[in-house]
Biotite code that builds the C-alpha atoms (Angstrom):
import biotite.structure as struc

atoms = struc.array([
    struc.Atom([-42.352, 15.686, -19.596], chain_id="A", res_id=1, res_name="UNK", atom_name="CA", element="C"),
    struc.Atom([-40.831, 12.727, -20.727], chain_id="A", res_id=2, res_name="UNK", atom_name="CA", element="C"),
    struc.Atom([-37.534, 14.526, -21.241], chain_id="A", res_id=3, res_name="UNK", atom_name="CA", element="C"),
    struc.Atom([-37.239, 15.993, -17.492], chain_id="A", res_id=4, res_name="UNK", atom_name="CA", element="C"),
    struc.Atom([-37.963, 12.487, -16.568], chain_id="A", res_id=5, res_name="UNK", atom_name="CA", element="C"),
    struc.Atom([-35.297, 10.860, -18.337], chain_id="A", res_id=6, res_name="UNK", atom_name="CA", element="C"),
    struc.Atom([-32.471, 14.095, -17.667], chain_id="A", res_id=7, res_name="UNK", atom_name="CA", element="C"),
    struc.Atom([-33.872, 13.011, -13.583], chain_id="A", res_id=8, res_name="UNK", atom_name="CA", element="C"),
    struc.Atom([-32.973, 9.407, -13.975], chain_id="A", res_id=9, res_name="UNK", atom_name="CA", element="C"),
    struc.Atom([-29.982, 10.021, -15.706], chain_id="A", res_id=10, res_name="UNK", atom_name="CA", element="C"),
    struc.Atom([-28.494, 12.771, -13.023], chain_id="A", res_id=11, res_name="UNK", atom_name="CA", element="C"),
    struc.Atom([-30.172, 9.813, -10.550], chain_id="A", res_id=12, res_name="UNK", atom_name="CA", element="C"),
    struc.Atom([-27.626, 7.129, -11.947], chain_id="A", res_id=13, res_name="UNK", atom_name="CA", element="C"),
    struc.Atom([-24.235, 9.588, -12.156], chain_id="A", res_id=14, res_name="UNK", atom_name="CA", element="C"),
    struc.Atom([-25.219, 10.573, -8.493], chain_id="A", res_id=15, res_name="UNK", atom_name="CA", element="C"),
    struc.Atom([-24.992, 7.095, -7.584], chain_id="A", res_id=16, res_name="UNK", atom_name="CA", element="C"),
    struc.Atom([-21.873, 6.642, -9.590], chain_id="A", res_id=17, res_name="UNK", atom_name="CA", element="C"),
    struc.Atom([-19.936, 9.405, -7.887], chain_id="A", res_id=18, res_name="UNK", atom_name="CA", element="C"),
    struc.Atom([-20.724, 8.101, -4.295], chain_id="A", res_id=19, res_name="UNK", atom_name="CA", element="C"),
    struc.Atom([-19.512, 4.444, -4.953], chain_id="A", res_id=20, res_name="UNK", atom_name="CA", element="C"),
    struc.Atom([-16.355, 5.703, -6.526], chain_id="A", res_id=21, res_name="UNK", atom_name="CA", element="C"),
    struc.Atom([-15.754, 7.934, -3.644], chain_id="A", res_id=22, res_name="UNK", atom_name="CA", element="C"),
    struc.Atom([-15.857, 5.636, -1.384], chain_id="A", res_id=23, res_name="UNK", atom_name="CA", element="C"),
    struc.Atom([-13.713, 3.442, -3.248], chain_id="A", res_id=24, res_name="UNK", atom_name="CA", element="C"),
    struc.Atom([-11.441, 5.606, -3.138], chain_id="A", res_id=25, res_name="UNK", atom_name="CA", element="C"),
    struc.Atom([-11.867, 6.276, 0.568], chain_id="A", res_id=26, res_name="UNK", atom_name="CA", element="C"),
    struc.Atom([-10.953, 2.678, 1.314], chain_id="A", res_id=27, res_name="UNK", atom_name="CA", element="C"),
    struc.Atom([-8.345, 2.872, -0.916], chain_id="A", res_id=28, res_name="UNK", atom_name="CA", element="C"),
    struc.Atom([-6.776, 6.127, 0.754], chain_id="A", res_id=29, res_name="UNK", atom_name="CA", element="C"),
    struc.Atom([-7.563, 4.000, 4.273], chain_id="A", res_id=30, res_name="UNK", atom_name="CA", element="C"),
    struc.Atom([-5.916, 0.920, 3.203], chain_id="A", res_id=31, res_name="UNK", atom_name="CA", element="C"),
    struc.Atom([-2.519, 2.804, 2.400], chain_id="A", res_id=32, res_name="UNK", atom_name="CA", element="C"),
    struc.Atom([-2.296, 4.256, 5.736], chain_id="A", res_id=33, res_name="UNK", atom_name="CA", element="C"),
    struc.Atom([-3.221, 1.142, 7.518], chain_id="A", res_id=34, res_name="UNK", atom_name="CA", element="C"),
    struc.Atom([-0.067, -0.056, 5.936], chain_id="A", res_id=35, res_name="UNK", atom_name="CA", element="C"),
    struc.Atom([1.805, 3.263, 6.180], chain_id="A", res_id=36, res_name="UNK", atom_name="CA", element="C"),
    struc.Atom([1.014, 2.959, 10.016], chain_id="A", res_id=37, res_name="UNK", atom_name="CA", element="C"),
    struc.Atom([1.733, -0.808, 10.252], chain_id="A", res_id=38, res_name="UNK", atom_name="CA", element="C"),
    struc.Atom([5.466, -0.035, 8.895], chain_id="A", res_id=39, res_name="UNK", atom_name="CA", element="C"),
    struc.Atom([6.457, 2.362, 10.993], chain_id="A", res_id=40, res_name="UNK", atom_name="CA", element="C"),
    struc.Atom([5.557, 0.366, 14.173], chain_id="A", res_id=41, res_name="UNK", atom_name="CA", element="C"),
    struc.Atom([7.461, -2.424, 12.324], chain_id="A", res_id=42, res_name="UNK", atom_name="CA", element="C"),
    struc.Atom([10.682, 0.052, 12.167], chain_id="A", res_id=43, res_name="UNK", atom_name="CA", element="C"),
    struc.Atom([10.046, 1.580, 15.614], chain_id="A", res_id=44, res_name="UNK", atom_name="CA", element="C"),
    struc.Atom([9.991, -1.905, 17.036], chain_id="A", res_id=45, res_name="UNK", atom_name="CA", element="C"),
    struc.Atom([12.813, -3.567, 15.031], chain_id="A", res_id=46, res_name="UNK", atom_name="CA", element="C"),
    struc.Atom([15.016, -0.049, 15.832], chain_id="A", res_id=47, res_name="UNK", atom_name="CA", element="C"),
])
């Protein structure tokens, strides 16, 4: 018993692990379009 208990907890923890890192790299994926997006309106406007 103990050992399904500690193999829950543990695939718990890595669950946890994988959704902050995802999102991470969600923002991360959002921020670089933001700016993407943000230069070409810069070079439409400046054309």
């Amino acid at each position: 018993m103990r050992i399904i208990s500690t193999v829950l907890a543990l695939g718990l923890f890595i669950g946890l692990a994988g959704c902050n890192t995802m999102q991470g790299a969600g923002q991360d994926i959002q921020s670089g379009g933001e700016a993407l997006s943000n230069e070409a309106a810069r070079t439409q406007r400046d054309m």
